[in-house]
C-alpha positions in Angstrom: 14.3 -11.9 24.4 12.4 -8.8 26.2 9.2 -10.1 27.5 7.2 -7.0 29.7 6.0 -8.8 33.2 2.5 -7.7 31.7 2.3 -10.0 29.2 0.9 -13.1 29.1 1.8 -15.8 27.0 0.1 -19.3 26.6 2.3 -22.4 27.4 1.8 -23.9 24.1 3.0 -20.9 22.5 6.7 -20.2 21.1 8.5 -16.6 21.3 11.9 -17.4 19.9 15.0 -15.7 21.4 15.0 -12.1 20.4 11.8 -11.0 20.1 10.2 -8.0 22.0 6.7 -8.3 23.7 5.2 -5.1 24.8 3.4 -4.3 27.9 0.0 -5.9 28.3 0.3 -7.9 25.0 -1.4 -11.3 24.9 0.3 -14.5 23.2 -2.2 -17.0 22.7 -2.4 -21.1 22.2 0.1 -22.3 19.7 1.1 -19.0 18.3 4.4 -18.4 17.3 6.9 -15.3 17.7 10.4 -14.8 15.1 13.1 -13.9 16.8 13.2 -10.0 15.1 9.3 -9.5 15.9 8.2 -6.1 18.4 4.5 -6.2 19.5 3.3 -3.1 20.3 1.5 -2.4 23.7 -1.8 -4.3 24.1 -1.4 -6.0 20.9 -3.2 -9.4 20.9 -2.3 -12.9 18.7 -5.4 -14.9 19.4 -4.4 -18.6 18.4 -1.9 -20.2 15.7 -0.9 -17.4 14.2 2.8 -17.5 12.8 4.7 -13.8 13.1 8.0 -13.9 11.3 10.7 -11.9 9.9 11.4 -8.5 10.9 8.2 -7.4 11.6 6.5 -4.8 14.0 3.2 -4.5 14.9 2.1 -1.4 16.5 0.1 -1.4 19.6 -3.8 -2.2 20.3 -3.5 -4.6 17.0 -5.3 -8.0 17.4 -4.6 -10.6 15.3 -6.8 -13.9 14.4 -6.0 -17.2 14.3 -4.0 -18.8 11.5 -3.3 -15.2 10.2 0.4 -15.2 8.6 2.4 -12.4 9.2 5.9 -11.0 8.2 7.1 -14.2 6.2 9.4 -14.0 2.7 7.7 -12.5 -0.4 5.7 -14.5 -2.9 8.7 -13.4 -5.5 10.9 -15.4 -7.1 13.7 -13.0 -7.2 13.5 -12.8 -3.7 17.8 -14.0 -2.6 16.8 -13.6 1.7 17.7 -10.4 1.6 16.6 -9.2 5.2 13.5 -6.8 4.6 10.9 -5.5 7.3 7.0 -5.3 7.5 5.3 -2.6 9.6 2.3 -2.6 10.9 0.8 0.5 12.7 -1.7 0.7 15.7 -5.3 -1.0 16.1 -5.1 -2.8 13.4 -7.5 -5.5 13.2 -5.9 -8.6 11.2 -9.2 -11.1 10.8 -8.3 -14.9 10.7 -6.1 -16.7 7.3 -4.6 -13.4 6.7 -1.3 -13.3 5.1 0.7 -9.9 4.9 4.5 -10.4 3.5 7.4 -8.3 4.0 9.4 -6.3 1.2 11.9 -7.0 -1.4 15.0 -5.5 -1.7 14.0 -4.6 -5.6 10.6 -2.5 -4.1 12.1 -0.7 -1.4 12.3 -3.1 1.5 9.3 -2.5 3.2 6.0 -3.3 3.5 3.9 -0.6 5.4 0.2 -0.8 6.8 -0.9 2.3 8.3 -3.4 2.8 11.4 -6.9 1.1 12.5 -7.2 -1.0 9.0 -9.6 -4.0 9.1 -8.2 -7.0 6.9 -11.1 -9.4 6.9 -10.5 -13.3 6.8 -8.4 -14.8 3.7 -7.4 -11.5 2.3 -3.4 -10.7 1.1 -1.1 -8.1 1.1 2.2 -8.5 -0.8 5.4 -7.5 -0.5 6.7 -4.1 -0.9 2.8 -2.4 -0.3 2.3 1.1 1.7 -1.3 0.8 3.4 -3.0 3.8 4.2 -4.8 4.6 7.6 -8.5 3.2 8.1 -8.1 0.8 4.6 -10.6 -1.7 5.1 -9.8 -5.5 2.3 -12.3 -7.3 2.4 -12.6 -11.0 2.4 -10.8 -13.1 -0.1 -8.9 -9.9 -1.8 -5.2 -10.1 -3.2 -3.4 -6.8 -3.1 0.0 -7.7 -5.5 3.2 -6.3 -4.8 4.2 -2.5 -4.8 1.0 -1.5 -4.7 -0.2 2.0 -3.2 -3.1 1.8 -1.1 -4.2 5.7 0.8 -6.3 6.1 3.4 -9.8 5.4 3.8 -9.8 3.1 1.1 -12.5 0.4 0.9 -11.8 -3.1 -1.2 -14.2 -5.2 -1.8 -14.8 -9.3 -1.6 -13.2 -11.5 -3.7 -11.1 -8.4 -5.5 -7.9 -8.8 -7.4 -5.3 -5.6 -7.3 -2.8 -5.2 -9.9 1.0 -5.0 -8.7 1.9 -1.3 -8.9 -1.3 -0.1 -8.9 -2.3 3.4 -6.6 -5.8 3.5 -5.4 -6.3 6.8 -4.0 -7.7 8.1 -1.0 -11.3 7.9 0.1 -11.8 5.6 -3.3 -14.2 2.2 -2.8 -13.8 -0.5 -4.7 -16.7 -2.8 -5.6 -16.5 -7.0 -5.0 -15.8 -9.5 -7.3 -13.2 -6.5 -9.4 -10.1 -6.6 -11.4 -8.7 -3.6 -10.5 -5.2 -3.0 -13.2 -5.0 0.7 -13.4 -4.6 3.5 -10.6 -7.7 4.7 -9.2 -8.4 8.5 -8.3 -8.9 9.6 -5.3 -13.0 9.5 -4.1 -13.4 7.2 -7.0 -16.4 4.7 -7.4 -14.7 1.0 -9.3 -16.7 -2.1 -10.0 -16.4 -4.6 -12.5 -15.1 -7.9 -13.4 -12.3 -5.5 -15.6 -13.3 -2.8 -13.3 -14.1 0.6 -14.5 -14.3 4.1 -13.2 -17.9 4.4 -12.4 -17.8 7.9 -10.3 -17.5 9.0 -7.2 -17.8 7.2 -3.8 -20.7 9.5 -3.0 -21.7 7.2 0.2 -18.0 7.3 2.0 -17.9 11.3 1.1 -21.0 11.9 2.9 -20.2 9.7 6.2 -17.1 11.6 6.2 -19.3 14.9 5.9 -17.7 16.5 3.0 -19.4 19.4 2.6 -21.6 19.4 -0.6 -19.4 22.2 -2.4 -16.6 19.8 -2.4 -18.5 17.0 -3.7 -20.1 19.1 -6.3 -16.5 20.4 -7.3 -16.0 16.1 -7.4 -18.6 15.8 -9.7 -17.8 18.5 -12.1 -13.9 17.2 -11.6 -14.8 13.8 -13.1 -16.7 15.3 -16.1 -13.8 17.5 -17.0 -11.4 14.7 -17.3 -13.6 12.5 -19.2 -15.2 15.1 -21.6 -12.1 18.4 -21.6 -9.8 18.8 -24.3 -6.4 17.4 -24.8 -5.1 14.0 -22.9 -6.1 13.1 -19.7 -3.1 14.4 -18.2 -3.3 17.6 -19.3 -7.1 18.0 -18.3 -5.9 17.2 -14.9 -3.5 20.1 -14.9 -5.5 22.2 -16.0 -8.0 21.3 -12.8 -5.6 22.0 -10.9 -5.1 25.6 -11.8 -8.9 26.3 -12.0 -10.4 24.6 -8.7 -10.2 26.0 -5.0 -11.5 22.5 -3.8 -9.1 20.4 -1.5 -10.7 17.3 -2.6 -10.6 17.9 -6.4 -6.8 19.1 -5.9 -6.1 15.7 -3.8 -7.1 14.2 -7.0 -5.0 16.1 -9.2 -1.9 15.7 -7.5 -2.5 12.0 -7.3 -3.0 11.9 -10.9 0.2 14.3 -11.8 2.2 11.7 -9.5 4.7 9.1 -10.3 3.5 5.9 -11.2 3.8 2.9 -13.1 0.6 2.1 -14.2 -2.6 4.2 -17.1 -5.7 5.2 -14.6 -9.1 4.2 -14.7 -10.8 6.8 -16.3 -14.2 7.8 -16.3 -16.9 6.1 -18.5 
């Protein structure tokens, strides 16, 4: 075990034989640490939250109480094949949060990126990639081998298909199904959600300027209205547009995946 004199660990707690505790990290009342967990610098566990597995947690994340990190996939082809969860920096990891690690069948790993906010009761499976600033909120199940880029917002009480990609910058509404990728800068709600344009809100905070989010605009009417299959629309956008943004959403569309899109309605 490599605990850093900085640290400070409650009495109650347990940090089993192995583990590595960073400089200034903070180990509260009845938590406990797996013996193949790193915590970053400055990263906090607040109270009764269980870290297992081979899991790494970058520095500057807190972590709530009764938050579940790193344990075996929800999978029942899962043999104990040793697989890994990393978590990046600043992460904030709100209380009955549970985040597994991979399967050997999905690659292994299960990735979150920088500064995400996982609000309280929310899931991430095994085998995910998290993007940078994703915020899940409350009550949300993200399935296995799912593809989540950055700046993604999810929504309350949200259900994500296993292999689905939500792009980045896309929001997702509360209370939606989500079972088909989502384009990047998309707008989804629904109960079966639908594609219901652009996250016009999260462009502007971002300051997009407006020739990019006009190019957006005129991006989602060609691949709803254009001739020939969806794919080939989106091709075809990509040879015609000088926008960043509306080629960020081509190449996501022309990319591997497993799943039909949400298209516009």
């Amino acid at each position: 075990m490599s605990v850093d004199p900085s640290a400070r660990i409650h009495a109650s707690a347990i940090v089993e034989e192995g583990a590595t505790i960073g400089a200034s990290c903070r180990v509260g009342p009845f938590c406990i640490v797996g013996p193949e967990v790193t915590l970053g610098e400055g990263v906090e566990l607040r109270s009764h939250v269980v870290v297992a597995g081979w899991t790494d947690i970058g520095p500057g994340t807190t972590v709530f109480s009764f938050a579940s990190i790193g344990e075996i996939p929800q999978d029942l082809k899962f043999g104990g094949e040793r697989t890994r969860l990393v978590i990046g920096a600043r992460n904030r990891i709100r209380e009955h949060v549970t985040i597994n690690a991979g399967t050997a069948g999905g690659g292994g790993l299960t990735r979150i990126g920088d500064d995400g906010l996982f609000m309280a009761g929310c899931h991430v499976a095994h085998d995910c990639q998290i993007g940078d600033r994703v915020i899940v909120v409350n009550q949300t199940a993200v399935a296995g081998h799912c593809v989540v880029e950055d700046d993604v917002i999810i929504g309350g009480l949200s259900g994500i298909h296993q292999f689905v990609r939500i792009g980045r910058g896309a929001i997702i509404g509360a209370l939606s199904m989500v079972t088909n990728d989502v384009v990047p800068y998309g707008l989804v709600q629904g109960p079966r959600a639908e594609l219901d344009g652009l996250n016009l809100v999260g462009l502007k905070r971002r300051g997009v300027p407006r020739a990019d989010i006009q190019a957006l605009r005129i991006a989602l009417l060609t691949l709803k209205q254009g001739e020939g299959t969806f794919l080939e629309r989106a091709r075809r956008l990509g040879e015609e547009t000088e926008s960043q943004y509306v080629q960020d959403m081509v190449q996501f569309i022309t990319g591997a995946s497993d799943r039909s899109f949400l298209v516009p309605k």
